[in-house]
VOBA-1610 file (N, C-alpha, C; in pm, whole numbers, padded with zeros to 5 digits, always signed):
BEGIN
Unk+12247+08297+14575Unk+12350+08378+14639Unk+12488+08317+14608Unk+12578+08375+14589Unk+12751+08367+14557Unk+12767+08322+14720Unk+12855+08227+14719Unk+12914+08183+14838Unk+13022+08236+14874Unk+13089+08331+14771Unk+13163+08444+14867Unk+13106+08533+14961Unk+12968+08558+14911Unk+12882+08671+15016Unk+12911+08662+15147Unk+12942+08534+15190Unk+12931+08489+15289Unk+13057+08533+15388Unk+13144+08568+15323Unk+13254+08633+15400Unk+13215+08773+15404Unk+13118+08843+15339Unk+13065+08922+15376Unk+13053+09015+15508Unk+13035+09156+15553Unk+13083+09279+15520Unk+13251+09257+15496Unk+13248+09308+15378Unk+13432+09346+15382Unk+13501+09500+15379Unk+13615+09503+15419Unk+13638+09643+15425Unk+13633+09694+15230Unk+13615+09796+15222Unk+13604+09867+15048Unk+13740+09962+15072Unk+13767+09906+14936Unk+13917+10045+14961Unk+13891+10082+14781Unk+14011+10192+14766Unk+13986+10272+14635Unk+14125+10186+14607Unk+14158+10163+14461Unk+14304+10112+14424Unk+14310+10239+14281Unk+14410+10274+14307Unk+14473+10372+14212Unk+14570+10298+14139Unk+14525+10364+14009Unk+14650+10295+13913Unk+14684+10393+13774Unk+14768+10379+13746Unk+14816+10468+13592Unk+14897+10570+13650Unk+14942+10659+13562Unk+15019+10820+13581Unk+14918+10908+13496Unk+14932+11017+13535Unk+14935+11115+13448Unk+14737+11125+13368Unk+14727+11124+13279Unk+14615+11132+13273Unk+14507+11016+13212Unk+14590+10909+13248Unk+14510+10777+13241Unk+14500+10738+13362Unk+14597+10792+13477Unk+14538+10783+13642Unk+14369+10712+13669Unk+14377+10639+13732Unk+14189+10571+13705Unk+14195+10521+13870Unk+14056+10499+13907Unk+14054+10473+14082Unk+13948+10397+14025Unk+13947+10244+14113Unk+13841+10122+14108Unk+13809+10093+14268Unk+13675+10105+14287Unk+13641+10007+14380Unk+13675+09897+14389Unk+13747+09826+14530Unk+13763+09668+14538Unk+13763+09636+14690Unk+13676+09541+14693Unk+13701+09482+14815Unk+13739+09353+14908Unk+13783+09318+14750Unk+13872+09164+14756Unk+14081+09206+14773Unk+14074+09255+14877Unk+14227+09343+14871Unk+14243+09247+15053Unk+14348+09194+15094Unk+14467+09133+15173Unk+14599+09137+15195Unk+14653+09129+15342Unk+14712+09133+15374Unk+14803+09020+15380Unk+14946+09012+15278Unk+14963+08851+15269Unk+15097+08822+15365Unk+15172+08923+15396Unk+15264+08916+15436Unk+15335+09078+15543Unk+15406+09014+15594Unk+15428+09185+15737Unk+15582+09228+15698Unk+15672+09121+15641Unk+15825+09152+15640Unk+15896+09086+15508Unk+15860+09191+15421Unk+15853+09324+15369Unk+15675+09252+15353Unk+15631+09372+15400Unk+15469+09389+15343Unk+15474+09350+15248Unk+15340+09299+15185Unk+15302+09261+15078Unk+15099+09242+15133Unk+15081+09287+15011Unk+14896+09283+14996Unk+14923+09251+14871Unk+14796+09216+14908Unk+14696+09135+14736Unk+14549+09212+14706Unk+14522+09232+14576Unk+14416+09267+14536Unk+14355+09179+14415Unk+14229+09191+14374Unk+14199+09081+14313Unk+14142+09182+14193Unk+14138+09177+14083Unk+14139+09247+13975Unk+14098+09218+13850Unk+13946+09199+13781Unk+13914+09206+13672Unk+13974+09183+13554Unk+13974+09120+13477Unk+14108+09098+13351Unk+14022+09229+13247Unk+13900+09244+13299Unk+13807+09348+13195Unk+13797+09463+13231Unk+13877+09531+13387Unk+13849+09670+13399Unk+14015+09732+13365Unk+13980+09833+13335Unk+14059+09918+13305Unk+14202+09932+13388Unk+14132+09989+13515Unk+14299+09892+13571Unk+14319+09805+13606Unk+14279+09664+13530Unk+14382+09569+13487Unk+14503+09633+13423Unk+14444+09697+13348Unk+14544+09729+13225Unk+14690+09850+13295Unk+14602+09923+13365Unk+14754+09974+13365Unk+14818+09966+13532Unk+14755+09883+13579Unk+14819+09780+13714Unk+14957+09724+13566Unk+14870+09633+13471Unk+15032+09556+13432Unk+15087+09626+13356Unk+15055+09749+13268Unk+15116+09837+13242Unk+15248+09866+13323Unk+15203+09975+13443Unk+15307+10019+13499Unk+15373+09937+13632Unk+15308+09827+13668Unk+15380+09738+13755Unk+15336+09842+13914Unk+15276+09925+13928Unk+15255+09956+14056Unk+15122+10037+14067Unk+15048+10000+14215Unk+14958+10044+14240Unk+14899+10112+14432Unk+14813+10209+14393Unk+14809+10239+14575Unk+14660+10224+14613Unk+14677+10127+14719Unk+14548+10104+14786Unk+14501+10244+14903Unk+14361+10256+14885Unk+14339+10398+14935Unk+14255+10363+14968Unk+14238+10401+15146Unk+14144+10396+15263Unk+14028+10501+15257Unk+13936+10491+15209Unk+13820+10595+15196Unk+13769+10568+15348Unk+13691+10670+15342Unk+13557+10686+15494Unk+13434+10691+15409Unk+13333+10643+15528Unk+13180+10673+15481Unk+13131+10822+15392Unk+13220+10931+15456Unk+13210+11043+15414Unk+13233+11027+15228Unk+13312+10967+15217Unk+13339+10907+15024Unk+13266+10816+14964Unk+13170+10815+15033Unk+13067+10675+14994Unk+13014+10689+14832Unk+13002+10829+14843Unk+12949+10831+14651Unk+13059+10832+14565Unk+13179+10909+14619Unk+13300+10840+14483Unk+13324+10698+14537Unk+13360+10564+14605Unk+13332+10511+14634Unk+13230+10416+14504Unk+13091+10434+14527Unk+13006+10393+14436Unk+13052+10412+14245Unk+13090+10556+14249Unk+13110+10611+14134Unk+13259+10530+14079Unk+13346+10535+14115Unk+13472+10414+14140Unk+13465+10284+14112Unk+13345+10221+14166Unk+13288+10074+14143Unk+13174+10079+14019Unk+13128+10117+14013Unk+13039+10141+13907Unk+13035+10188+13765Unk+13187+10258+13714Unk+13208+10313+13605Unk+13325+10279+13594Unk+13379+10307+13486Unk+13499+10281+13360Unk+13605+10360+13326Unk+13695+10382+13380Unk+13775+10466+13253Unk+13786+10624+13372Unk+13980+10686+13309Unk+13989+10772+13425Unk+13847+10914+13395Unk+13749+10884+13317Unk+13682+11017+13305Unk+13577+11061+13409Unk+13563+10930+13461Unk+13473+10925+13596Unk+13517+11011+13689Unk+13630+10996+13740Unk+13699+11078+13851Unk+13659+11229+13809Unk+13604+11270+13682Unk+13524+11407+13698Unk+13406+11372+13746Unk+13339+11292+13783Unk+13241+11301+13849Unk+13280+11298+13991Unk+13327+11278+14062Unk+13405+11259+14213Unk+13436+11339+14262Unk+13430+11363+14415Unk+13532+11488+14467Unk+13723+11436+14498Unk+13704+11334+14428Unk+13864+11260+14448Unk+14011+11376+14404Unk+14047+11385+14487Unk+14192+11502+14427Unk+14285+11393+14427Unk+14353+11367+14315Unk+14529+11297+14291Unk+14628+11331+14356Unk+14691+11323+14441Unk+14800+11382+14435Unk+14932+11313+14438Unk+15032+11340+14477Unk+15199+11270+14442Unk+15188+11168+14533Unk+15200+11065+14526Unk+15255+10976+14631Unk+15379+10983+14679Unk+15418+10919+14783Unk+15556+10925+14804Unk+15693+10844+14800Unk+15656+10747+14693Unk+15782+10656+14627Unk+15732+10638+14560Unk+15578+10614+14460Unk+15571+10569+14335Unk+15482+10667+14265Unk+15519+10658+14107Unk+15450+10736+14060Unk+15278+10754+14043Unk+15233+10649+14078Unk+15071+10611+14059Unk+15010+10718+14200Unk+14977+10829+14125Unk+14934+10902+14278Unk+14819+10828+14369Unk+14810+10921+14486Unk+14761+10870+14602Unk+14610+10950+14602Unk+14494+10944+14695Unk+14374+11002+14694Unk+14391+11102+14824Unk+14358+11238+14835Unk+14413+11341+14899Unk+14277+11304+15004Unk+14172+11333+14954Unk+14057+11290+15067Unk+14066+11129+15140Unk+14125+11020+15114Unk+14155+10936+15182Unk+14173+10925+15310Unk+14122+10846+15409Unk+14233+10790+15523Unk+14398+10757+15532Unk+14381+10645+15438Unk+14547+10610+15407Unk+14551+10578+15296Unk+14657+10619+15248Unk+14745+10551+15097Unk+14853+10463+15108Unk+14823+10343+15008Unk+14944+10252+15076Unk+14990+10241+14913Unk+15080+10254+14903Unk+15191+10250+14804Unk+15248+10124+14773Unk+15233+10052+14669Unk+15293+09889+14596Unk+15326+09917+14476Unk+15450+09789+14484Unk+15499+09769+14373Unk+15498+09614+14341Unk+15411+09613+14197Unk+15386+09455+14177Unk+15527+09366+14179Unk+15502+09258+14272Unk+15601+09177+14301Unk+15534+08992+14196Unk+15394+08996+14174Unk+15368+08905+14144Unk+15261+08897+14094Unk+15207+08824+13994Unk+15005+08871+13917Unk+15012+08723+13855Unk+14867+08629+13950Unk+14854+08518+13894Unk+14709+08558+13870Unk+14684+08438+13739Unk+14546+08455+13697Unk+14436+08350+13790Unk+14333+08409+13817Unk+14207+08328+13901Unk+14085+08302+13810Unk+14061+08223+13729Unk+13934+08266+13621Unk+13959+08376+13545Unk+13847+08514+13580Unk+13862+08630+13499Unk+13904+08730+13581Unk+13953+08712+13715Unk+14035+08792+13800Unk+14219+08764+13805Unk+14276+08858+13791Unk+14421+08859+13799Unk+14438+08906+13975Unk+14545+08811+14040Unk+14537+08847+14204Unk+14707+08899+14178Unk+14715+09056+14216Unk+14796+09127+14214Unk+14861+09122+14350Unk+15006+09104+14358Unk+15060+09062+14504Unk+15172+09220+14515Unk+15151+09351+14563Unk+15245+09442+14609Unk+15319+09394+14687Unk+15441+09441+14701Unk+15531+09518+14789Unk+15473+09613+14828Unk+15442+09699+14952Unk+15452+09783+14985Unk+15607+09886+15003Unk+15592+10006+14994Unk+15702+10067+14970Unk+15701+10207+14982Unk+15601+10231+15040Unk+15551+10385+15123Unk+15392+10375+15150Unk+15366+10532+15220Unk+15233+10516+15256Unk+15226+10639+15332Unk+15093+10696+15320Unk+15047+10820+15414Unk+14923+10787+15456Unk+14918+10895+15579Unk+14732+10836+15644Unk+14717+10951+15714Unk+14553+10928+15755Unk+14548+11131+15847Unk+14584+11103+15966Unk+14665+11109+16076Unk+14708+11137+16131Unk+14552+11076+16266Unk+14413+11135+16229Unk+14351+11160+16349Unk+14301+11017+16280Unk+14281+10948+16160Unk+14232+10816+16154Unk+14300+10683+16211Unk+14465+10722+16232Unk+14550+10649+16280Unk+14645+10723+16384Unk+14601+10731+16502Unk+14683+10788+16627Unk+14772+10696+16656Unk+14968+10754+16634Unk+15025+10637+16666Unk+15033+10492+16519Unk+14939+10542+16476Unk+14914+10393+16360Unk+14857+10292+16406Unk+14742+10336+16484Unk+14644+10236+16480Unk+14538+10276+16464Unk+14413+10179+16395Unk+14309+10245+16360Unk+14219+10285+16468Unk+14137+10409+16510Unk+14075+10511+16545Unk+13930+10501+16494Unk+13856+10359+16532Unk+13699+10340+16472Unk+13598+10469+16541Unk+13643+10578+16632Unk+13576+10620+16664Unk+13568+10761+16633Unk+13706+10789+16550Unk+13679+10894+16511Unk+13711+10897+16299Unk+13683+10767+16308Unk+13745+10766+16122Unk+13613+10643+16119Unk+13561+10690+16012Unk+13419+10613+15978Unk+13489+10527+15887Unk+13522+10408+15889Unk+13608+10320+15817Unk+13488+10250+15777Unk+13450+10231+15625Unk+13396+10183+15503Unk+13369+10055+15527Unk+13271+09971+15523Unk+13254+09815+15493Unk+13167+09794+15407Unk+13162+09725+15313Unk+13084+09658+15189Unk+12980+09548+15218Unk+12899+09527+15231Unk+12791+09470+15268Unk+12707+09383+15178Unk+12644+09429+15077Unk+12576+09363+14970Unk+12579+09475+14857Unk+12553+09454+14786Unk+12553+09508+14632Unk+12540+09712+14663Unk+12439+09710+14701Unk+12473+09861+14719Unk+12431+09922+14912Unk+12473+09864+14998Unk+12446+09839+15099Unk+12588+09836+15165Unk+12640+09972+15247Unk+12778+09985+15306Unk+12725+09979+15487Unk+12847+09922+15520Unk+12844+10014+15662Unk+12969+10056+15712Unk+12987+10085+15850Unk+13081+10153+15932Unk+13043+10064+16051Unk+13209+10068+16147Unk+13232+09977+16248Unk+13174+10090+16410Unk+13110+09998+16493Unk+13049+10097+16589Unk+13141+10164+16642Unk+13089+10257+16732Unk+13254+10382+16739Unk+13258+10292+16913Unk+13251+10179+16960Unk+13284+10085+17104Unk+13420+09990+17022Unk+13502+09965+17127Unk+13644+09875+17147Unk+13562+09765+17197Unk+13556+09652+17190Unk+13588+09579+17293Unk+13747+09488+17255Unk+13763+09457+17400Unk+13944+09424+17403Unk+13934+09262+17432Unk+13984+09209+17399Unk+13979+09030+17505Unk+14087+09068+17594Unk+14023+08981+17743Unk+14103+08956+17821Unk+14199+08887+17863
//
């Protein structure tokens, strides 16, 4: 077993990258939160998939909140190559709203970056955004907070093995 497993279930998000019709969506679930003022996330990124290439191509990319309901593009996303896949998907593109790398219309949220920084890790490049816009549905984030009980929010588990967070709060006192 990989001793990363061990941080195991992680949340899965979709990362969009390219314009136009090299547009491509990758499964990843090595993606963080590094900073609150000005936002900034990190994603961790293959030097061998495809968007590697046009993450440093175009210098920006959008992290996209799928639900359980996306579990097979999701799979299909992580599992294949190249923007031709997304014909296999029910994934719709559409405009984001400050950068050109569109956003995923069936999503939860789209978070919108602009590469501020890309160091190499082995055969992973760790991509550091700016954030710099963002949309979400409204009923997955009431207010802007997450809504586990009515948005089946995605977790990664083992190799092909997802789950979802129980639809109970508990709060500390």
């Amino acid at each position: 077993m990989a001793m990363y497993h061990l941080l195991y279930p992680l949340r899965t998000y979709l990362i969009v990258s390219g314009h136009g019709e090299e547009a491509d969506v990758m499964a990843a679930d090595w993606v963080t939160v590094l900073y609150h003022k000005p936002t900034m996330v990190g994603v961790a990124v293959s030097t061998r998939r495809y968007t590697h290439r046009l993450i440093s191509k175009y210098g920006e990319f959008v992290i996209s909140v799928p639900s359980l309901e996306m579990l097979p593009d999701v799979w299909i996303a992580g599992t294949k190559s190249g923007p031709a896949k997304l014909e296999e998907t029910g994934i719709t593109l559409i405009p984001s709203t400050k950068i050109k790398t569109p956003s995923i219309k069936e999503a939860l949220a789209n978070i919108e970056c602009r590469v501020v920084d890309a160091r190499d890790y082995g055969d992973h490049t760790w991509f550091v955004g700016e954030v710099v816009g963002a949309s979400y549905r409204e009923e997955a984030f009431p207010g802007g907070i997450p809504d586990i009980r009515k948005a089946n929010f995605l977790a990664h588990s083992a190799w092909t093995e997802f789950v979802t967070f129980e639809k109970r709060v508990h709060k500390s006192e």
